[in-house]
C-alpha positions in Angstrom: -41.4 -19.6 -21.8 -38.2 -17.8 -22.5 -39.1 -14.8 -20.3 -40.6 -17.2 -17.8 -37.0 -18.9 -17.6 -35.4 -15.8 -17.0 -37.7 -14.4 -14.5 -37.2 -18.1 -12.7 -33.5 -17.6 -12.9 -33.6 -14.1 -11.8 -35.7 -15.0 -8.5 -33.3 -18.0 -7.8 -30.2 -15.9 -8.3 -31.9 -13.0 -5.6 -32.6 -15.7 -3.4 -29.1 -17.0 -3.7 -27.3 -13.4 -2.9 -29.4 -13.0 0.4 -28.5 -16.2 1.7 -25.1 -16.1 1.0 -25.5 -12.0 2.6 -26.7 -14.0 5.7 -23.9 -16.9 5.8 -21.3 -14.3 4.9 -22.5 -12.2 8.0 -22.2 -15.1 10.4 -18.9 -15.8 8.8 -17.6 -12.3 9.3 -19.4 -11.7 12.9 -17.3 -15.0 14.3 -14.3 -13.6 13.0 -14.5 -10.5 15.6 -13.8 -12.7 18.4 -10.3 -13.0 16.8 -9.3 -9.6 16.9 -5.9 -9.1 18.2 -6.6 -6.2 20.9 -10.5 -6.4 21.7 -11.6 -10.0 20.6 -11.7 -10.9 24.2 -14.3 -8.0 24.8 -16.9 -10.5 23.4 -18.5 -13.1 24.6 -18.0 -16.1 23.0 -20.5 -18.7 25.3 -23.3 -16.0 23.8 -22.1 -15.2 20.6 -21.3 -18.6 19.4 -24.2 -20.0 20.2 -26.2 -17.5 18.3 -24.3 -17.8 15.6 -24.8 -22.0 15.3 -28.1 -20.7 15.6 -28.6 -18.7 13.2 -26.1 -21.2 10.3 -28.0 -24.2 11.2 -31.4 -22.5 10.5 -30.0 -21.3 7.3 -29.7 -24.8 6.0 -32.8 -26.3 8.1 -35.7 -27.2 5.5 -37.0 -24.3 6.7 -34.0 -22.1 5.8 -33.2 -23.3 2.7 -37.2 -23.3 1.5 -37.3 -19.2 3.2 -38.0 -16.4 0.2 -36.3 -13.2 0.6 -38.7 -11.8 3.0 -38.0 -14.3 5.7 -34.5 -14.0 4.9 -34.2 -10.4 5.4 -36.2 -10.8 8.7 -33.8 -13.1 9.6 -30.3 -10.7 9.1 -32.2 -7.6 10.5 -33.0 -9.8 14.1 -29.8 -11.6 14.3 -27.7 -7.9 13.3 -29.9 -6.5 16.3 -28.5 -9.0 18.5 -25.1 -9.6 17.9 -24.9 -5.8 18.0 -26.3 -5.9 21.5 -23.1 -8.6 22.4 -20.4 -6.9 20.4 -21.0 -3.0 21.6 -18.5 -3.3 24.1 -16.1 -4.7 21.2 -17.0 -1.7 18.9 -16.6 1.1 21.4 -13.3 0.3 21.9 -12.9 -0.3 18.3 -14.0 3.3 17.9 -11.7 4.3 20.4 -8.7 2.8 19.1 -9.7 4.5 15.8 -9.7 8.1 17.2 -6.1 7.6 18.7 -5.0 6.4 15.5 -5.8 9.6 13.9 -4.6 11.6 17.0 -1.2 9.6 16.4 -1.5 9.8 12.4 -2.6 14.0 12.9 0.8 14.2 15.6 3.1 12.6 13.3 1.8 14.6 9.8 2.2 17.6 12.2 6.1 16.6 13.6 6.8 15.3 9.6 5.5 19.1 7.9 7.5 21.0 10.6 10.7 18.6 9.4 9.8 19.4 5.9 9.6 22.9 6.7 13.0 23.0 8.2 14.3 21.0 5.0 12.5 23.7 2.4 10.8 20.6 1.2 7.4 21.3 -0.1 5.1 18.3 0.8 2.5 18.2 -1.9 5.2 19.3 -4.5 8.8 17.3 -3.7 10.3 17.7 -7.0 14.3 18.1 -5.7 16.4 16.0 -8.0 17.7 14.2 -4.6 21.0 12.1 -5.3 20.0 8.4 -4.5 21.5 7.9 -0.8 19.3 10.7 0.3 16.2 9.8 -1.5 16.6 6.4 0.0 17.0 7.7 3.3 13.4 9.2 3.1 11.9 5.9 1.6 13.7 4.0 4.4 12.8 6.9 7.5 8.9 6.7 6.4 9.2 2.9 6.1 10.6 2.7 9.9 8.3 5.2 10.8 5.4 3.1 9.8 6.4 -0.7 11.1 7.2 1.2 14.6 3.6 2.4 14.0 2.4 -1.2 13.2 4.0 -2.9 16.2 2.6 -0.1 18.2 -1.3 -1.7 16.6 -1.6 1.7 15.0 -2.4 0.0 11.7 -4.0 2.7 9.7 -1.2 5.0 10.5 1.4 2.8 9.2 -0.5 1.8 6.2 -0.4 6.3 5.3 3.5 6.1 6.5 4.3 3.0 4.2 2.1 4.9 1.4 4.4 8.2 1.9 7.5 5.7 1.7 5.8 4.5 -2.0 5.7 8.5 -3.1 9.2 9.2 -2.2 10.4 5.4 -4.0 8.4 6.5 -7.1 11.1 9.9 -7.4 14.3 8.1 -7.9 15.9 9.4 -11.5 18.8 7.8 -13.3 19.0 4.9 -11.7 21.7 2.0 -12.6 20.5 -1.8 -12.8 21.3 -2.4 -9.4 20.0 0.4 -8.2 16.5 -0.5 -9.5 16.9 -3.8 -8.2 17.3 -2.4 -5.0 14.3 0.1 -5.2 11.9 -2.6 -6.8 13.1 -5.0 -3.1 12.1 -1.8 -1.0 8.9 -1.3 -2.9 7.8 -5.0 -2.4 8.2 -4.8 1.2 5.8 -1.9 1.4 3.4 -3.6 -0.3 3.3 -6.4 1.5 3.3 -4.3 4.6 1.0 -2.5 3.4 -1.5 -5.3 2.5 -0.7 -6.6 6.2 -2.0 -3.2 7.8 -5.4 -3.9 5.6 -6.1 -6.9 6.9 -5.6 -6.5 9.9 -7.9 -2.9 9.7 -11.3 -5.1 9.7 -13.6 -2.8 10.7 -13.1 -0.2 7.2 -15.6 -1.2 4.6 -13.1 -1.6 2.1 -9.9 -3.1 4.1 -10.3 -6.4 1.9 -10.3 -5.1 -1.4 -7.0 -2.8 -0.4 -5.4 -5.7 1.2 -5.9 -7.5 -2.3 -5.2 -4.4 -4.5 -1.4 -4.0 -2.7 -0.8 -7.9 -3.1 -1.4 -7.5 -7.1 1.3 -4.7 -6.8 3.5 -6.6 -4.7 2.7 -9.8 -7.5 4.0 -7.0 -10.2 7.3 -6.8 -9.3 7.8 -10.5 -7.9 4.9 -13.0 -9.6 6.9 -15.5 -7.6 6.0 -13.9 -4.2 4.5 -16.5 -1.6 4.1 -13.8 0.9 1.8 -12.2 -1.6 0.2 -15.0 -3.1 -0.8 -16.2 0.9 -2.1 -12.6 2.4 -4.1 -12.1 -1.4 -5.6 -15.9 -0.7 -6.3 -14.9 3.1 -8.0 -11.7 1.6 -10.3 -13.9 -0.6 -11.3 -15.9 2.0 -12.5 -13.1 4.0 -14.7 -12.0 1.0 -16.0 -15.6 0.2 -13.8 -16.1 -2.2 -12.6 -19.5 -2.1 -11.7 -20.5 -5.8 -9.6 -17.3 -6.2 -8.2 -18.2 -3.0 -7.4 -21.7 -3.5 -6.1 -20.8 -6.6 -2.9 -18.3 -4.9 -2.4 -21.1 -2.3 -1.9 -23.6 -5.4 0.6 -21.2 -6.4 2.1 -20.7 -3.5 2.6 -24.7 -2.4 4.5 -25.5 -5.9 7.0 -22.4 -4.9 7.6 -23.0 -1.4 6.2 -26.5 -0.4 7.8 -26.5 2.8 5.6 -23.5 3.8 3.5 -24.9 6.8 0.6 -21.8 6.9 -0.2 -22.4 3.4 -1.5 -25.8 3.6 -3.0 -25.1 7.0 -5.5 -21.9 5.0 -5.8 -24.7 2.2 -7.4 -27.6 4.3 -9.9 -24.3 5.4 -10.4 -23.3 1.7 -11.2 -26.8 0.7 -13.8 -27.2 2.9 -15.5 -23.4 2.5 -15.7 -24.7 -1.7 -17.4 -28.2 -0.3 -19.7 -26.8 1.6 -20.6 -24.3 -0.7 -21.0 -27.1 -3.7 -23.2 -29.1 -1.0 -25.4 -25.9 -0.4 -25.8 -25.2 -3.6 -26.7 -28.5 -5.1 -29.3 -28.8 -2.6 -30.6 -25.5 -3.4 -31.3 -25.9 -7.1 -32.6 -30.0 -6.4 -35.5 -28.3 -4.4 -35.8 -25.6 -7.1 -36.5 -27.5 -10.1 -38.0 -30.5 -7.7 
């Protein structure tokens, strides 16, 4: 009976990962449309529509009584045709991608011939630089990379802000207020940095980066709302609304006057709702 259990459990919790593989797909498709450059490529009057589609059969009776096999069926057709509505939008995704890494290849390229002309070895930087001109390079590399930013050249910045990050972590000696001022420099990169990820949606990875350069950022300042509210908009992305409502908690008792954090909050909420409705329903019919 034990081993009965477990196989039950087992089935119920495979069951439970391609659903939420299907909802999380329709989730991440409608996001596209919100792109900042090439949203407007797609088609909303078809896309939507498909998408409702395609949600409310997932909780029809016949959606939430599908086994995996239906379920798969299901993501394999709808993937085939919101691919067919969003090629336009990927193409040029593509394309923006390949100037990035012309722009990222031209400015590695102008930055090794400066390091050249400096004697400055680029994989092996150990001069013991006096503070001013340390900074300097932190603070060049940082300007380089928000110039690259406003330009929408977000991987590019994200590599420049990283190169400001290796030059911050060589400071020696350094006074009290020194380090204060290092430790402010280094929390602006990695919040910018965690901005570039989110805002690079179509790498595999961008929202575990974006959330992995928050937690730095929450290192030196625990306190940050910044952080706190691009970590929560990270979790939201990836489904996940408790860890997310938990930073916007955070964030609303240190700056209650912030208007975007209770906006993402009333979006939260309702995600964990929903979610608590679906899943109630899902086990009634199981053990029904």
């Amino acid at each position: 009976a034990e081993a009965e259990l477990a196989a039950a459990d087992s089935a119920l919790a495979g069951l439970a990962a391609k659903r939420n593989e299907l909802e999380g797909y329709v989730i991440e498709t409608r996001s596209l449309r919100a792109h900042a450059k090439h949203g407007g490529l797609i088609d909303g009057s078809q896309l939507e529509p498909l998408l409702d589609s395609a949600e409310e059969w997932l909780y029809s009776d016949e959606g939430e009584s599908a086994g995996i096999e239906a379920l798969e069926s299901k993501m394999a057709e709808l993937k085939q045709q919101v691919g067919a509505l969003t090629a336009e939008f990927h193409a040029a995704l593509a394309a923006e991608r390949e100037q990035e890494e012309r722009a990222l290849d031209a400015s590695d390229a102008e930055r090794l011939r400066d390091k050249a002309a400096a004697g400055e070895d680029e994989d092996h930087d150990t001069r013991r630089l006096k503070f001013p001109d340390r900074m300097r390079l932190v603070l060049k590399n940082k300007e380089e990379g928000t110039e690259l930013f406003q330009g929408g050249n977000f991987r590019p910045a994200a590599a420049r802000y990283n190169k400001a990050l290796t030059h911050a972590a060589k400071f020696l000696d350094l006074s009290p207020d020194q380090r204060t001022e290092v430790n402010a420099v280094k929390l602006s990169l990695h919040l910018n940095i965690a901005m570039c990820w989110l805002k690079i949606t179509d790498a595999a990875n961008n929202l575990e980066q974006a959330i992995r350069s928050c937690n730095d950022a929450l290192e030196l300042d625990e306190a940050n709302v910044k952080a706190l509210y691009r970590r929560a908009t990270a979790y939201e992305a990836k489904g996940g609304y408790e860890e997310a409502k938990r930073d916007l908690e955070r964030a609303a008792a240190i700056a209650p006057d912030d208007k975007a954090v209770p906006k993402l909050m009333l979006r939260v909420e309702a995600q964990i709702k929903r979610q608590e409705a679906k899943e109630k329903k899902m086990w009634s019919k199981a053990f029904s």
